[in-house]
FIZAVEX-891150 format. One record per atom (N, C-alpha, C, O): x, y, z. Coordinates in steps of 0.2 Angstrom, whole numbers, padded with zeros to 4 digits, always signed. Layout:
REM residues N
XYZ;...
REM end
This chain:
REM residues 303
-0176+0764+0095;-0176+0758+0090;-0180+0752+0092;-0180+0751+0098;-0185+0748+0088;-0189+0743+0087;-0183+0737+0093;-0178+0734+0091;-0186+0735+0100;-0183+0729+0103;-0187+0724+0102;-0193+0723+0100;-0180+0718+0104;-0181+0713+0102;-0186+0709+0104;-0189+0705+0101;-0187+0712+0110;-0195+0708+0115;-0199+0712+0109;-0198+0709+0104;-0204+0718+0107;-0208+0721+0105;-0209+0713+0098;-0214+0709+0098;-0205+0712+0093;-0203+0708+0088;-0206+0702+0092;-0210+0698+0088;-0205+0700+0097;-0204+0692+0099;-0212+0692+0101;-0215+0687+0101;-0214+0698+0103;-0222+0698+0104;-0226+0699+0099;-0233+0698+0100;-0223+0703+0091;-0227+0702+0087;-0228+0697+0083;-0232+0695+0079;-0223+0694+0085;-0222+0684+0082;-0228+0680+0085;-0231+0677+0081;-0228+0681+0091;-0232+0677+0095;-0241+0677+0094;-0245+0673+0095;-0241+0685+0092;-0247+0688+0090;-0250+0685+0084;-0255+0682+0083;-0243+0686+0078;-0244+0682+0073;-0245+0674+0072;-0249+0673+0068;-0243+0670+0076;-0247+0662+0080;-0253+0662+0080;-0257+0658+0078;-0253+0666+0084;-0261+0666+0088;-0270+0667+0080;-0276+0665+0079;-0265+0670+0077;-0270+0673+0071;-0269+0668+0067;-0274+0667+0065;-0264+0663+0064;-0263+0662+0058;-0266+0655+0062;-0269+0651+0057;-0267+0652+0068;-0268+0646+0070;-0276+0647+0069;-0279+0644+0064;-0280+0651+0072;-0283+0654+0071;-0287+0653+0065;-0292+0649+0064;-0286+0655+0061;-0288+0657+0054;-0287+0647+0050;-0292+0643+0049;-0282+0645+0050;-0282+0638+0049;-0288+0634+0052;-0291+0630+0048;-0290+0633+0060;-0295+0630+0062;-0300+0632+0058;-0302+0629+0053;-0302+0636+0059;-0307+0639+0054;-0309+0636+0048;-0314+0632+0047;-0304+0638+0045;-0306+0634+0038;-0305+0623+0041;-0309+0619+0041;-0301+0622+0042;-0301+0616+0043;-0308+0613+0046;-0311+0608+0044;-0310+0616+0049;-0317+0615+0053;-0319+0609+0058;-0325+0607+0059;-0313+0606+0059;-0314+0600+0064;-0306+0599+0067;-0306+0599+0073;-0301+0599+0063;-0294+0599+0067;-0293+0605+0075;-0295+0611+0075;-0289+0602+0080;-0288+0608+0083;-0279+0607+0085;-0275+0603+0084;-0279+0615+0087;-0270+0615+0090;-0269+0613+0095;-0272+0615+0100;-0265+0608+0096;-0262+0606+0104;-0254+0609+0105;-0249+0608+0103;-0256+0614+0110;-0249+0617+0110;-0245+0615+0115;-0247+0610+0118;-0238+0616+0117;-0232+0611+0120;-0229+0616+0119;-0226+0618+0114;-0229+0618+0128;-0224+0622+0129;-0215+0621+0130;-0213+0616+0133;-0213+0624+0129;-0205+0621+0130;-0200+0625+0131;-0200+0631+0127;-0194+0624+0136;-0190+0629+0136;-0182+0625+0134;-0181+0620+0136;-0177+0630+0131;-0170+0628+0129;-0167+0627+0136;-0171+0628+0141;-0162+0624+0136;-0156+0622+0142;-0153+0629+0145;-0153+0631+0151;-0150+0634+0136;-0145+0639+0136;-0148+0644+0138;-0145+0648+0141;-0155+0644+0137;-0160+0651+0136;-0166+0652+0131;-0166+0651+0125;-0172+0655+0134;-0177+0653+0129;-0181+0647+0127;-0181+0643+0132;-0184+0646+0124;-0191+0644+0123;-0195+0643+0117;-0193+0646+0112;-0200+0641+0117;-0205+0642+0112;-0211+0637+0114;-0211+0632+0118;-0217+0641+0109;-0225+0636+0108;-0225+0632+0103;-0228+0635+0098;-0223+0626+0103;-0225+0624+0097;-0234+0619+0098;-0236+0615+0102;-0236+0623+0092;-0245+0620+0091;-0245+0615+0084;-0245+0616+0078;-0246+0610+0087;-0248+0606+0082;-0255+0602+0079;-0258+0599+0083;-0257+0601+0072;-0263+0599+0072;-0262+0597+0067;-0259+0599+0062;-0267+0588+0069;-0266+0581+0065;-0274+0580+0065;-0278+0580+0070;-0274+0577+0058;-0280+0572+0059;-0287+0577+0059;-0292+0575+0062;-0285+0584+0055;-0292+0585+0053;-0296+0584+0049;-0297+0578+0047;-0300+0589+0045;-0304+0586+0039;-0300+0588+0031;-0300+0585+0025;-0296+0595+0034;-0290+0597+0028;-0286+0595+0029;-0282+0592+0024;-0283+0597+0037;-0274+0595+0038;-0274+0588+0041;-0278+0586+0046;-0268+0582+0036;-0266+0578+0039;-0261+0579+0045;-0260+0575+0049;-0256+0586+0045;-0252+0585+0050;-0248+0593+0048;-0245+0596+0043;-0249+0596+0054;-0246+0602+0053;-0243+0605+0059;-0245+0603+0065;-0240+0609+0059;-0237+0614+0063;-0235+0623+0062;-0234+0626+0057;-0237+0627+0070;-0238+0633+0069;-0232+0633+0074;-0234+0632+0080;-0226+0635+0072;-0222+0636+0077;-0219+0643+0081;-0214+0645+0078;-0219+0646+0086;-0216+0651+0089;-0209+0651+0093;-0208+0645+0095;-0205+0656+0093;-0197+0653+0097;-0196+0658+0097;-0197+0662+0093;-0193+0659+0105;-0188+0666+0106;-0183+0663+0110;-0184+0662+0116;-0176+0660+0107;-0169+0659+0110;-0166+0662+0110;-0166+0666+0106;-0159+0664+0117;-0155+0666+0116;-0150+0663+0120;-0152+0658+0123;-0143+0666+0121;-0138+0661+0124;-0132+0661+0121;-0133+0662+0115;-0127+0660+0124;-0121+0660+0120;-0122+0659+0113;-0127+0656+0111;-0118+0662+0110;-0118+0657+0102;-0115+0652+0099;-0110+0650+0101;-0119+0649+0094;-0116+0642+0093;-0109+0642+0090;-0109+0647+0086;-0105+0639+0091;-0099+0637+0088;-0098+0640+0079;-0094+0643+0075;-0106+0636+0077;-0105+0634+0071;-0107+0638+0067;-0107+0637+0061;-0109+0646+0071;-0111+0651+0067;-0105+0657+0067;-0105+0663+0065;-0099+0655+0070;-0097+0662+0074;-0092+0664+0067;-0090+0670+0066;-0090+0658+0064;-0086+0661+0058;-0089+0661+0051;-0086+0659+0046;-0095+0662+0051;-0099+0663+0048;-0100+0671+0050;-0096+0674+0047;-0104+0674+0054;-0105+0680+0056;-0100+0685+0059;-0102+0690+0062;-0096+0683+0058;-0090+0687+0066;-0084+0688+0064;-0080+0683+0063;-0082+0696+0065;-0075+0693+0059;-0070+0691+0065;-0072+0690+0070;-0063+0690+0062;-0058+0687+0070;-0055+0693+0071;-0057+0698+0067;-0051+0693+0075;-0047+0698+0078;-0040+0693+0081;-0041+0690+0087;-0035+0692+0077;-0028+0691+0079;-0031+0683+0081;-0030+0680+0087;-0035+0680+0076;-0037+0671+0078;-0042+0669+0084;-0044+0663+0085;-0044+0675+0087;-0049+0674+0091;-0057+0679+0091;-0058+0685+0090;-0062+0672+0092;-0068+0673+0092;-0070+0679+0097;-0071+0676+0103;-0071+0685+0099;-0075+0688+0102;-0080+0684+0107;-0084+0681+0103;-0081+0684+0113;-0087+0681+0118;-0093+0685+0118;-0093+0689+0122;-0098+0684+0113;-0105+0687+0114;-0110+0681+0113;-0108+0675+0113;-0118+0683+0113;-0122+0678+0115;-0128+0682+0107;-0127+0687+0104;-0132+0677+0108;-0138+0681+0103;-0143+0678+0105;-0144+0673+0109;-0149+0683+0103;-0155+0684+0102;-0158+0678+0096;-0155+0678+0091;-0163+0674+0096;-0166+0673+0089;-0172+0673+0089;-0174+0668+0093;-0180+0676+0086;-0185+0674+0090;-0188+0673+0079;-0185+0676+0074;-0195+0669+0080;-0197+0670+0075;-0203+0664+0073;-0203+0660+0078;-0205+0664+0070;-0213+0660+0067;-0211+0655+0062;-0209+0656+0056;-0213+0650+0064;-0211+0644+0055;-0218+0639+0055;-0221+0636+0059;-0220+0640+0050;-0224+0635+0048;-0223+0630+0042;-0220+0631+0037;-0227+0623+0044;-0226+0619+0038;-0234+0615+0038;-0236+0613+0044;-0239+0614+0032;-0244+0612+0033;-0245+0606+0029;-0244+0607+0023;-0246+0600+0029;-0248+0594+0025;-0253+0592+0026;-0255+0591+0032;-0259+0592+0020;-0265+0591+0017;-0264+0585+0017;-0260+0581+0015;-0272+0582+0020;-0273+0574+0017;-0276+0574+0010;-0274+0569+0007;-0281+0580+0005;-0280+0578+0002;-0274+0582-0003;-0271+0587-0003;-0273+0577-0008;-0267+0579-0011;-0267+0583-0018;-0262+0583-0022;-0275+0586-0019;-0276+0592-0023;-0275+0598-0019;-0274+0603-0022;-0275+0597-0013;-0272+0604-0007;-0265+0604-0006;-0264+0602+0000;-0259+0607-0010;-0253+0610-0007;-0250+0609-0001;-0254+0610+0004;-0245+0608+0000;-0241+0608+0005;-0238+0617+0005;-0237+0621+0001;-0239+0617+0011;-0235+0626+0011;-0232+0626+0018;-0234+0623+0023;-0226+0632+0018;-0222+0634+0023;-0218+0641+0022;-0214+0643+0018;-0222+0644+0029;-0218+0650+0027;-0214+0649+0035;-0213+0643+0038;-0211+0655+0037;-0206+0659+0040;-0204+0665+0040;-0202+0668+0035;-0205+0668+0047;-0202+0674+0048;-0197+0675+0054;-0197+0671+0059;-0193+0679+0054;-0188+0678+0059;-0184+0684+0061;-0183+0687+0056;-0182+0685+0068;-0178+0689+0069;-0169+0687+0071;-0169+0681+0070;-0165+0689+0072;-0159+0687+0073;-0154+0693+0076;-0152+0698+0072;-0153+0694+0083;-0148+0697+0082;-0141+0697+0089;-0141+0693+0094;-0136+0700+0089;-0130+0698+0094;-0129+0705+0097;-0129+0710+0095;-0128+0703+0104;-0124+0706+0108;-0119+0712+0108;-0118+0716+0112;-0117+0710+0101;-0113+0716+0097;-0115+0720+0091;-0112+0723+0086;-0123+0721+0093;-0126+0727+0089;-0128+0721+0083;-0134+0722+0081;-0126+0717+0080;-0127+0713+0072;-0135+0715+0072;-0138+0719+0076;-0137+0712+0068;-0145+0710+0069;-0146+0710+0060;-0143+0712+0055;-0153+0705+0060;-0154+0704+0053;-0162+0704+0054;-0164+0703+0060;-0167+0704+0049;-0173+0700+0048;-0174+0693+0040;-0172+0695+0034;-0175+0688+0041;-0176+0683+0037;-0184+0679+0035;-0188+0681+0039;-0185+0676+0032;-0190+0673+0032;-0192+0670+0025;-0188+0668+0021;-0199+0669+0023;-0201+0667+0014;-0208+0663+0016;-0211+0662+0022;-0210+0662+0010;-0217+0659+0012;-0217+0654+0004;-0216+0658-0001;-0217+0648+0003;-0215+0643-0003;-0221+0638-0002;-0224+0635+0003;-0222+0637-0010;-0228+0633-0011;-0227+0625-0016;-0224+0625-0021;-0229+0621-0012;-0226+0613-0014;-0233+0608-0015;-0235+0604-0012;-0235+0610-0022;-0242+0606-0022;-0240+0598-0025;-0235+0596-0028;-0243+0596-0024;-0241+0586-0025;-0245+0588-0033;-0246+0582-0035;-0247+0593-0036;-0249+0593-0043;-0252+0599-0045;-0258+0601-0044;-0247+0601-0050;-0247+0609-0049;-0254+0613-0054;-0256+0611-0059;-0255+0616-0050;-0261+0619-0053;-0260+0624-0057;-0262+0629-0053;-0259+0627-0062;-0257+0634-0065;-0262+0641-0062;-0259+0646-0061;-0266+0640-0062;-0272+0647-0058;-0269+0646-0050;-0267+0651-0048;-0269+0641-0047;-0268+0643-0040;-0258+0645-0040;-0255+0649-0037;-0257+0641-0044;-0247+0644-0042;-0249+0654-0044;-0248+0659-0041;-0251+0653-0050;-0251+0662-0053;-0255+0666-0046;-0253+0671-0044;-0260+0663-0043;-0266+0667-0036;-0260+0667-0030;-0260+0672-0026;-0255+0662-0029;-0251+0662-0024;-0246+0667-0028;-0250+0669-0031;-0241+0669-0029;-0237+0674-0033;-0239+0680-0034;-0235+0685-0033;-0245+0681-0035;-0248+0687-0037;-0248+0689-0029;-0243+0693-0027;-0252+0686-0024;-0252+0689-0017;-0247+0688-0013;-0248+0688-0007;-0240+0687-0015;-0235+0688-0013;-0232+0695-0015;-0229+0699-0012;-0233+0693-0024;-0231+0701-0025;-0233+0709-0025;-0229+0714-0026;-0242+0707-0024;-0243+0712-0021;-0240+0715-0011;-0238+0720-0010;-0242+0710-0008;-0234+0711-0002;-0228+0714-0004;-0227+0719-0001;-0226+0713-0007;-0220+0714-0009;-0221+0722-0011;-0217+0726-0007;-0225+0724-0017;-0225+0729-0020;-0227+0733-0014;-0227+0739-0016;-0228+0733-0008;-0233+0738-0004;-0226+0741+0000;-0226+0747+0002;-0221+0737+0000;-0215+0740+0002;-0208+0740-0001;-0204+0744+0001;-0207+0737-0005;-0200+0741-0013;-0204+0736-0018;-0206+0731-0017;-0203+0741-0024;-0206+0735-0030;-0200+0731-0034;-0200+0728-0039;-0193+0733-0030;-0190+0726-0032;-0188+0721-0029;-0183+0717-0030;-0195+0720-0021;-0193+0714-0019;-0197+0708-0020;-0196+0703-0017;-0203+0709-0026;-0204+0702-0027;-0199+0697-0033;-0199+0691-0035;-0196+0700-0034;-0191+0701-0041;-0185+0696-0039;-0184+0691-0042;-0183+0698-0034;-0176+0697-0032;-0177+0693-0025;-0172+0691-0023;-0184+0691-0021;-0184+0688-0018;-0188+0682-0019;-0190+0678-0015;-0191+0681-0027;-0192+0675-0028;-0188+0672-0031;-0189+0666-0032;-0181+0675-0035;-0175+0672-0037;-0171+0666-0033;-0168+0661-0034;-0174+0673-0025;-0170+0668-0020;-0174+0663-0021;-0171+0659-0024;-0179+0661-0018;-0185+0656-0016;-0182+0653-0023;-0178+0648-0022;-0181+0653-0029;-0181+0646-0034;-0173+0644-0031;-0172+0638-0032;-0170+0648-0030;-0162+0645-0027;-0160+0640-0022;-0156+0635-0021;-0166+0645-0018;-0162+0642-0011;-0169+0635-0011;-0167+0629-0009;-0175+0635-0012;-0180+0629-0011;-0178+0625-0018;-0183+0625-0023;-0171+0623-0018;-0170+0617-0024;-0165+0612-0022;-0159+0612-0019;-0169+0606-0027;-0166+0600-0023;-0162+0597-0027;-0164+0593-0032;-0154+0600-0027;-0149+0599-0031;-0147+0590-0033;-0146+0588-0039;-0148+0588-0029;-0146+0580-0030;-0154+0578-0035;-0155+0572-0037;-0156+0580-0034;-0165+0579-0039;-0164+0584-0045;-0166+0581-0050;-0162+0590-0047;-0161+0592-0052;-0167+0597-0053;-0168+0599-0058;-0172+0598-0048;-0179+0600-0047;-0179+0603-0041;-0177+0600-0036;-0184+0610-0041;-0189+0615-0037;-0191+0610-0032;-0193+0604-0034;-0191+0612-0025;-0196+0610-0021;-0202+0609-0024;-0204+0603-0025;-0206+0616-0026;-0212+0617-0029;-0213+0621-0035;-0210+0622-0041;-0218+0626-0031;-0217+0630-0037;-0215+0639-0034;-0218+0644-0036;-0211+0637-0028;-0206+0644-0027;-0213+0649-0023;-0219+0647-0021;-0209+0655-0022;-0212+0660-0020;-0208+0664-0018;-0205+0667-0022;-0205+0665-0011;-0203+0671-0011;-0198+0668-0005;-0200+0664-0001;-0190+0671-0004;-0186+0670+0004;-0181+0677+0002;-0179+0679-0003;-0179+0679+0008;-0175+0681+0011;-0171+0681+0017;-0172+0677+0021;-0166+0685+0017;-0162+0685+0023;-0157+0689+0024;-0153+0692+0020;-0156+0690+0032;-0149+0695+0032;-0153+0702+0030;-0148+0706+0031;-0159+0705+0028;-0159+0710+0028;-0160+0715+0034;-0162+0714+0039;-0156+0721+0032;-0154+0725+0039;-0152+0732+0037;-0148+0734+0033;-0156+0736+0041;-0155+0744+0040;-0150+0746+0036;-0145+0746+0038;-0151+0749+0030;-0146+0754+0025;-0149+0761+0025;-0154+0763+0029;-0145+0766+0021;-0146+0772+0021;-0155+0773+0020;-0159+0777+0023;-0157+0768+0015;-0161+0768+0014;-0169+0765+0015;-0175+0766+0012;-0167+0761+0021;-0172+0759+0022;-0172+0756+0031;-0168+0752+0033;-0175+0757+0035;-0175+0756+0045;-0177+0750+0046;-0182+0748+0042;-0175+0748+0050;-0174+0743+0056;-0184+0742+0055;-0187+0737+0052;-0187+0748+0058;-0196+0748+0059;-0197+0746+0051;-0194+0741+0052;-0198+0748+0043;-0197+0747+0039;-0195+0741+0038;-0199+0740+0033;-0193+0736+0039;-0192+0731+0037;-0196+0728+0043;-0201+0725+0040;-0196+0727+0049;-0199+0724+0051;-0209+0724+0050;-0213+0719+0051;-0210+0730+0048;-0216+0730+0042;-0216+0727+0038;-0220+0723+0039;-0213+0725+0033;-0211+0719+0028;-0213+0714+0032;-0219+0712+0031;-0209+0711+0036;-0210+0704+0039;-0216+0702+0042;-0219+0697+0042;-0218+0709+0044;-0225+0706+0045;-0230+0704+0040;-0233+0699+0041;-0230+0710+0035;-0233+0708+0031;-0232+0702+0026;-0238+0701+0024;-0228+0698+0024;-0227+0693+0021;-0230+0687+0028;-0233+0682+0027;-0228+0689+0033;-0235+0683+0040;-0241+0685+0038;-0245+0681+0036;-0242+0690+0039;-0251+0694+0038;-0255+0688+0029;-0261+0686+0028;-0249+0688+0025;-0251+0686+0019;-0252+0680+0017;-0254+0678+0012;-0249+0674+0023;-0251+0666+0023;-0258+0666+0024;-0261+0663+0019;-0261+0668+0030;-0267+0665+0030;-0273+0666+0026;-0277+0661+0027;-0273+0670+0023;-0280+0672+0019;-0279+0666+0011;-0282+0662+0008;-0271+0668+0010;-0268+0663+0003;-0270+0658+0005;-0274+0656+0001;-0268+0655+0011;-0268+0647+0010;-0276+0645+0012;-0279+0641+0008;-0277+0648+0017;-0286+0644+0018;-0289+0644+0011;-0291+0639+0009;-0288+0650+0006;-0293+0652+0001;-0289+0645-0004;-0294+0642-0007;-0283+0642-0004;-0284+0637-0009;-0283+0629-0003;-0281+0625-0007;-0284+0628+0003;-0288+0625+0005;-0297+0624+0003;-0300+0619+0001;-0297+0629+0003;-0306+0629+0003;-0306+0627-0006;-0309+0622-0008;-0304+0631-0011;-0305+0627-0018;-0303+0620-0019;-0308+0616-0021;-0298+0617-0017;-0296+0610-0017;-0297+0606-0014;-0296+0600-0016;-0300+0606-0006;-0303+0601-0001;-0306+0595-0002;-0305+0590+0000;-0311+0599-0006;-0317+0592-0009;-0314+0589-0017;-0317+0584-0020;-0311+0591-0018;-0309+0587-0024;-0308+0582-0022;-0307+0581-0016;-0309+0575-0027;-0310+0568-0029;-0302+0565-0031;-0298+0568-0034;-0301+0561-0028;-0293+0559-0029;-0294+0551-0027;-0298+0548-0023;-0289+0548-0032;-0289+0541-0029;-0283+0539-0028;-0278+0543-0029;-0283+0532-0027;-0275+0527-0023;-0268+0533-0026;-0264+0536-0023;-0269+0532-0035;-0264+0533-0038;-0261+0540-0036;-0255+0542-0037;-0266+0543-0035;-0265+0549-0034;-0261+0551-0026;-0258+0556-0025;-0262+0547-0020;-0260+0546-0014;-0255+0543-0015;-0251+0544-0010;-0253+0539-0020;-0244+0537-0020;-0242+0541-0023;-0236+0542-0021;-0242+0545-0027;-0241+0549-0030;-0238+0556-0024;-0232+0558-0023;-0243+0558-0020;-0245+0563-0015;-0239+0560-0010;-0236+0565-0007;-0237+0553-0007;-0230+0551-0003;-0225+0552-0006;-0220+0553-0002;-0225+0551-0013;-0217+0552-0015;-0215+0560-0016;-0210+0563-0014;-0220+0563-0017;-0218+0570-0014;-0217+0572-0009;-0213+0577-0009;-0221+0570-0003;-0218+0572+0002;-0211+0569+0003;-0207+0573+0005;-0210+0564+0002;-0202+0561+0001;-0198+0567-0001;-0193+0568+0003;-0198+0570-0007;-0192+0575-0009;-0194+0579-0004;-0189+0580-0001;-0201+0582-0001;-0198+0587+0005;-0195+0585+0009;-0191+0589+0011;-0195+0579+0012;-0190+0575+0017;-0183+0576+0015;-0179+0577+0019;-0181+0575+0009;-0175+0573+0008;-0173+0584+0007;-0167+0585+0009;-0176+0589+0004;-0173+0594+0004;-0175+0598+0013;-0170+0601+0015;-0180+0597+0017;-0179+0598+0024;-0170+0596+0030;-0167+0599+0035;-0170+0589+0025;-0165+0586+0031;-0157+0587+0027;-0151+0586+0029;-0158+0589+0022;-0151+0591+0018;-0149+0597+0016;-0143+0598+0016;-0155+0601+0015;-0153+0606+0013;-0155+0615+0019;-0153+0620+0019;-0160+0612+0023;-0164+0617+0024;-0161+0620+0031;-0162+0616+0036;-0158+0628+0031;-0155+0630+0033;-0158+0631+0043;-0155+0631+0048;-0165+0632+0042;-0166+0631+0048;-0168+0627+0053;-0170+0628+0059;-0167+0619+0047;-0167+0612+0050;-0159+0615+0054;-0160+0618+0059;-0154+0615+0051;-0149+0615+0054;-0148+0618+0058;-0145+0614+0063;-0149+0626+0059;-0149+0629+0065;-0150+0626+0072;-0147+0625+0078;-0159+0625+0068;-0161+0623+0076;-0158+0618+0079;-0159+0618+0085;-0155+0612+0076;-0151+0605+0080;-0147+0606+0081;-0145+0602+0085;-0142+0610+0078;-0137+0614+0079;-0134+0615+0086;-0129+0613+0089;-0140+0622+0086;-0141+0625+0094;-0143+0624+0099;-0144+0628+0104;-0145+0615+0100;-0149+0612+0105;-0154+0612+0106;-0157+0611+0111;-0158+0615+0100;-0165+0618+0098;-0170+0611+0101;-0166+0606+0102;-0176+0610+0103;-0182+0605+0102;-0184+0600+0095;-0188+0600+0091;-0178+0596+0098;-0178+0592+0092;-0187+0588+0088;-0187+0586+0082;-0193+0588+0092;-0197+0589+0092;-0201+0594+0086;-0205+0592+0082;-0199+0600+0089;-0201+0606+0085;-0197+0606+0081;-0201+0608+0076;-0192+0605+0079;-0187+0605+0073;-0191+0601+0069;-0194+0604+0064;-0191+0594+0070;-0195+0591+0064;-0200+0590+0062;-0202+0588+0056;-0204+0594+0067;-0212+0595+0065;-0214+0596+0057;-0220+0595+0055;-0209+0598+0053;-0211+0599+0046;-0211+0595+0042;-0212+0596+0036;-0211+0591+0045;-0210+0583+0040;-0215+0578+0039;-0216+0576+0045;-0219+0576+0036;-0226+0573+0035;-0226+0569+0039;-0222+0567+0042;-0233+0566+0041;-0234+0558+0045;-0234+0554+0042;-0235+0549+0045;-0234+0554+0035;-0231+0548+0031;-0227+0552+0024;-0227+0558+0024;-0223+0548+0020;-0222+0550+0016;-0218+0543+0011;-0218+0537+0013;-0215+0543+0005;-0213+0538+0002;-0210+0539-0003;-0210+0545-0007;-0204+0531-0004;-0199+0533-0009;-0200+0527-0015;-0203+0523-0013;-0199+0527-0020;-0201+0521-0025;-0193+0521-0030;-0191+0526-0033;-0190+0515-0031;-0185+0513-0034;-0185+0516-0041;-0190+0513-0044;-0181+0520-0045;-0182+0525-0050;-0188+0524-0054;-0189+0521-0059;-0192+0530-0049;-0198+0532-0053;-0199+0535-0059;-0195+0539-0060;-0203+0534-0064;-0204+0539-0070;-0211+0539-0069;-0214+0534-0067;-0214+0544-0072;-0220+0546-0072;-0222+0544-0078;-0217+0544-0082;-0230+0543-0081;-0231+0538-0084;-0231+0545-0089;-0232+0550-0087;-0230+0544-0097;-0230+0549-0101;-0239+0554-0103;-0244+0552-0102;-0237+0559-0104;-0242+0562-0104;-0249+0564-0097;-0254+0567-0097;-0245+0561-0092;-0247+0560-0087;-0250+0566-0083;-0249+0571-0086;-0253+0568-0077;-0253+0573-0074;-0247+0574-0068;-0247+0578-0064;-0243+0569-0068;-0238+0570-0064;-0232+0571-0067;-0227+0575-0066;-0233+0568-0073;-0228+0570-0078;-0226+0578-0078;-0221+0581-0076;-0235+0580-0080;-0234+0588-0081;-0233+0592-0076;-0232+0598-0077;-0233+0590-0068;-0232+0593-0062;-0223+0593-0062;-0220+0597-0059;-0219+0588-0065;-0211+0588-0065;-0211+0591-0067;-0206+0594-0066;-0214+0595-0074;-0210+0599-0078;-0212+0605-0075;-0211+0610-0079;-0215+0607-0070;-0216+0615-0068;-0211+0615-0063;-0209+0621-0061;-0208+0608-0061;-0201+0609-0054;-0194+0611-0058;-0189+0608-0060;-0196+0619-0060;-0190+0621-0061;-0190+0630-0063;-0194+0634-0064;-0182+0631-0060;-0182+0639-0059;-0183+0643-0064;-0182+0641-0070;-0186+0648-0062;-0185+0654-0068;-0193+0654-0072;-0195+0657-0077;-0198+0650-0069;-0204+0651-0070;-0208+0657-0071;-0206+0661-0066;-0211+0659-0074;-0215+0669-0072;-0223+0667-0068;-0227+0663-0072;-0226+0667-0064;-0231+0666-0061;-0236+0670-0059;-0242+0669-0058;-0233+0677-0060;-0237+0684-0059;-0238+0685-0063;-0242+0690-0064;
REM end
């Protein structure tokens, strides 16, 4: 069966290509990587790149932890036996990205892929790839959808269906009443059934990684040079603001990692180098920010 190092080096491979393909098209930013290791066990590369000609501030991150379990996951995952926790440890390795554009016709995007498993046989795969533009485009959300769901189709034709249900669920910011953006695709906990192995799903995951970089450069390179002013740059802070506020409230693998003693560092990296709040904003009517509020919401068709 598929081990856990094999996975933790196709993570690592997957870095290498997606940072890769990013400079590329960025054509002046570079990654400065920072290596780091846990207290408990494990490690990771985080690369980061600020202050290019696309990216105002981004991160491609790598992580393979493992070590006791945290407290905070054990009655979550683990049933009791007569009031007591069983003593096991786990495995976690896997890939997260988050990318912020200076300009603010280029989306914000973040995916994740991930492994997870314990000492007691458990084991899962998770991940998703979601798209948060500061003003939604209807041709690029439909070109981002469409090349998730081709991924998807290539390995069951009911997980674009059911795993962008999730992404409108789980990337919403319930105290705002609105979508991060405009969704895409999340999963989690999936794991070997009758009907589908351990290698089979790890095909999956890869391809949903294989499937950020070609997507995102191509709507990097359409919106790059677009013309934008002031209004449009406050505009572009107060969004990253709601990603701030669903990052630090909601967002389950902020938690984890501070959780677990994780690199507080690497944990935050997904958060803008600027970003802003304005006392009960409304957008002006008929506006173009007006019409980007009214696409923050579930149950959208984009394919």
């Amino acid at each position: 069966m598929l081990a856990k190092e094999q996975i933790s080096e196709a993570f690592k491979l997957l870095q290498d290509r997606i940072c890769k393909a990013l400079e590329n098209e960025d054509g002046s930013g570079k990654f400065k990587e920072d290596n780091w290791k846990r207290e408990e066990g494990g490690g990771g590369r985080t690369r980061i790149i600020q202050d290019g000609n696309v990216i105002e501030k981004g991160g491609v991150l790598y992580s393979a932890v493992h070590g006791p379990i945290p407290d905070f996951l054990k009655n979550n995952i683990e049933p009791t036996t007569n009031n007591e926790q069983p003593t096991t440890t786990f495995y976690a390795t896997g890939v997260s990205i988050v990318i912020h554009p200076s300009n603010p016709m280029v989306p914000i995007i973040h995916m994740n892929v991930r492994y997870f498993e314990m000492s007691n046989g458990v084991w899962w795969f998770g991940g998703g790839i979601d798209l948060t533009p500061h003003y939604v485009d209807e041709e690029d959300a439909k070109f981002f959808h469409s090349a998730l769901k081709q991924s998807c189709d290539k390995h069951n034709p009911n997980y674009y269906k059911e795993f962008k249900k999730w992404a409108d669920d789980y990337f919403f910011i319930k105290h705002r009443n609105e979508t991060r953006g405009v969704g895409g695709i999340f999963f989690d906990k999936l794991t070997q059934t009758d009907s589908v192995t351990k290698e089979q799903l790890f095909d999956f995951v890869i391809e949903v990684g294989n499937t950020f970089a070609p997507t995102y450069t191509k709507l990097m390179n359409k919106n790059k040079s677009k013309s934008f002013d002031e209004n449009n740059k406050q505009w572009q802070l107060l969004r990253r603001g709601r990603y701030v506020e669903f990052n630090l409230i909601y967002d389950l693998g902020t938690k984890f990692g501070l959780e677990s003693n994780g690199r507080v560092e690497s944990i935050l990296m997904s958060l803008p180098k600027m970003a802003g709040w304005e006392y009960d904003y409304s957008p002006k009517p008929n506006s173009s920010e007006e019409k980007t509020l009214s696409f923050l919401k579930k149950g959208i068709s984009w394919s």
